[in-house]
C-alpha positions, 0 to 999 in steps of 0.5 A: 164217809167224810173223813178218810183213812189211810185203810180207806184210801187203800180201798178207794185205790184198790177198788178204783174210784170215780169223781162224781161227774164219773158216777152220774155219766156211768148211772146215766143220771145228773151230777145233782142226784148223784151229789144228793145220793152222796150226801144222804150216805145212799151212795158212799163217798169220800172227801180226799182234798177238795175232791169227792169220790166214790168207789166204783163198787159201791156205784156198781152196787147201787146200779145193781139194786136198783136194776134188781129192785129189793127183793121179795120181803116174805114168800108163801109157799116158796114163791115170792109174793 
């Protein structure tokens, strides 16, 4: 997202939020991958003032996809292929 709202900003503070060099030290990843993942939406962020943060939820979805991987896309006969 690059331009905020005031309803984004009231998430962001809500939620909490982490400045990139956060995220990337909390994924155990580079600042440059993390700056990437943003870029490319992968991971939503958000442009307040000359800063750009991510909500820790988003960061801890993305970690918990990552972990749990997709999921199955079919089944056959109940069980996961």
């Amino acid at each position: 997202m690059d331009r905020v709202t005031a309803t984004d900003r009231d998430q962001l503070a809500a939620e909490g939020s982490m400045s990139l060099t956060e995220a990337a030290a909390f994924l155990g990843v580079s600042r440059r991958l993390v700056e990437e993942l943003a870029a490319s939406g992968e991971l939503p962020s958000a442009k307040i003032g000359w800063r750009r943060v991510v909500a820790r939820a988003a960061v801890r979805a993305y970690l918990a996809e990552r972990l749990n991987g997709p999921g199955p896309t079919h089944t056959h006969g109940g069980r996961p292929c």
